[in-house]
Structures are given as C-alpha cells and as structure tokens.
N, C-alpha and C positions, 0 to 999 in steps of 0.2 A: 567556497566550502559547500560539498553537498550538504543535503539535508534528508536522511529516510521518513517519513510521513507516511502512516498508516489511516487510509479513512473509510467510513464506515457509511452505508448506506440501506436506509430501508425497503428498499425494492431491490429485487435479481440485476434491473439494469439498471440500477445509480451507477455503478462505478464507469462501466462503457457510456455514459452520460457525460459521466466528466470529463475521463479523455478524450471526445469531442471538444469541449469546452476547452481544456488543457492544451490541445492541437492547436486551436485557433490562436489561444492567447502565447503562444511558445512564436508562430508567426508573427504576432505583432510584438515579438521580443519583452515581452510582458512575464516570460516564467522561461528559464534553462529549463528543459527537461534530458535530464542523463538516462532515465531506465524507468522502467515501470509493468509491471504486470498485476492484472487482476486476479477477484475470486469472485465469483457467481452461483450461490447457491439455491437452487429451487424450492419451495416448497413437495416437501413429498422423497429427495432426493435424499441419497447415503452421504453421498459427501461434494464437496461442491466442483463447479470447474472452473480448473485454473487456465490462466494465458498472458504468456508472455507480447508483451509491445514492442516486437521485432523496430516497428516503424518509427517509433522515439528513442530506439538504441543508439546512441550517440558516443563519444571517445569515450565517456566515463561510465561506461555499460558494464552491468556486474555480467549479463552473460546467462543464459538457462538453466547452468550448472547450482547458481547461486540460488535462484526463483526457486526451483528445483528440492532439494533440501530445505528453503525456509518456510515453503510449504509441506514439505514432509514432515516435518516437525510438528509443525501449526496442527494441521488436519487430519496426518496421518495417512496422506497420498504416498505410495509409495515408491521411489524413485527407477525410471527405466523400467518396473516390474519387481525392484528387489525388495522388501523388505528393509525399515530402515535400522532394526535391531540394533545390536552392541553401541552400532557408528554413532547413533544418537547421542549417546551421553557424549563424546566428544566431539563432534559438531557441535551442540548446543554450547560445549565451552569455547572453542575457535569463533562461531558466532557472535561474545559477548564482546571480544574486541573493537566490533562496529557497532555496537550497542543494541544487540540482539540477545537478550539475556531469557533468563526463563520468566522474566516477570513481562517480558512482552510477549512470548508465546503463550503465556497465561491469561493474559488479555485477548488479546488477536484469538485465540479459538475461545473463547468465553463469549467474545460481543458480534464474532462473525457466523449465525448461524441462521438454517433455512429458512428461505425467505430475505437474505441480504446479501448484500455484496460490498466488497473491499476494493480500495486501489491503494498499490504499496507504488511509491511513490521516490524517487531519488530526483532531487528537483534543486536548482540553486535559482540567486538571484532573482527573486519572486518578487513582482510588485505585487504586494499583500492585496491591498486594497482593490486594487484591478480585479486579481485573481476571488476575492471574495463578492466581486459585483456580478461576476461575470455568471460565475456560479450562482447566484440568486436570480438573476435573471431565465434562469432558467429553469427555477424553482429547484432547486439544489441543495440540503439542508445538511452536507455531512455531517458527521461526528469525528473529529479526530481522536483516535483512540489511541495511537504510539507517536511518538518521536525520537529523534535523540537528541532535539533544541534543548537549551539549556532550560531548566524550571518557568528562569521566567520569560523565555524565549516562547515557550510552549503555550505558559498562560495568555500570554496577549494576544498567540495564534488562535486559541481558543475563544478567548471573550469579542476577538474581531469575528470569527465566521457565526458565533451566537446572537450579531446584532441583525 
C-alpha cells in the first residue's frame, strides 16, 4: 500500500536534504519510493518552487499532471499558465478520494510558507526506524504535517520522528 506523507521543513532546502537521504535509503531497500516532488520557498519570494522527482518516478508514479494541480490548489500556482478557476472546486472534490481533502490543503498552505520547504512524499514499505535515523543523522528534524495513515498509524509516525 502506498502511503502520501507530507513533510515540512525549516529551511528552503530541508526537503532536497531529504531526498538525498531518501535516494540512499530506497538503495539499500530501506523505503519504496513511488513519487515525490518538492516545495522550496524562499524568504522574500511570492510563491514558492515546485519540482517534480522525475528520478524516483517509479510504476506507481502519479505523473506531473497530478503534482501539478495538488499544487495549484495548495499555493495557487497556476497550471501550464491557465488559471485554476471554476476547476478548482471540482478538483478539490476528485482529490478527496486519495485523501486530499480541503483540510489538507488547509494545512499544507498554512504550515508551508516562506522560508521552508515541503516534500510530498508517495512511499511504501518504509523501515521506520532506518528512515528516522537516517534523517537525524543528518540533522533532519521534519514535521509531518499530512497523511493518509490511519490516526493511529500517523501518531506513532509522528512521536517516532519526535524522538
């Protein structure tokens, strides 16, 4: 089962921090990585930049299409050039199926603002613990701020990367 995991980071480049870290640990089959793109947002800037992880697109890759919109939602990036008008309100409800509702858009642009960075994350088979060392070691302190684990799937994600 995938898993989407939204994390938060206090600098521009926590997240391209991680997916180094991520890279390595997916090599020693320590974490599936299906998909993933970043946010990077500067101090001083309008809105942040996004980028897709062509290089961990793997079979179960949502695709640009997908990054695309769940940031135009988020940030208010606007897709290809167009304006995300009307579409929005139904996007946002197609969205909730994968567990993209408005309360994690609501979050997601709430906790991701200038001066941090995000990594949206489509990940299976994670060795927790690996993946929480790995990350510390490298002085790593996300915050996870979305999921779609269950409550108490979420919690123990949480109170492991807290230690």
């Amino acid at each position: 089962m995938a898993t989407l995991t939204v994390w938060k980071f206090d600098s521009p480049q926590g997240a391209d921090e991680a997916v180094q870290t991520l890279e390595m640990l997916s090599k020693q089959q320590l974490i599936q990585l299906h998909d993933a793109a970043t946010v990077s947002w500067e101090p001083g800037k309008k809105k942040p930049k996004t980028r897709q992880l062509h290089n961990l697109a793997g079979a179960g890759a949502l695709g640009g299409m997908f990054w695309g919109m769940l940031f135009g939602l988020i940030f208010f990036v606007p897709l290809f050039g167009a304006a995300i008008g009307a579409a929005a309100g139904a996007l946002a409800g197609s969205m909730s199926d994968v567990g993209i509702d408005d309360d994690f858009i609501k979050t997601a642009r709430d906790k991701v603002t200038p001066g941090t960075s995000a990594l949206f994350l489509m990940s299976g088979q994670a060795v927790q613990d690996k993946v929480r060392e790995a990350f510390a070691e490298r002085g790593l302190r996300p915050e996870l701020i979305e999921s779609n684990l269950s409550a108490e799937q979420e919690a123990e994600l949480r109170e492991m990367v807290a230690q």
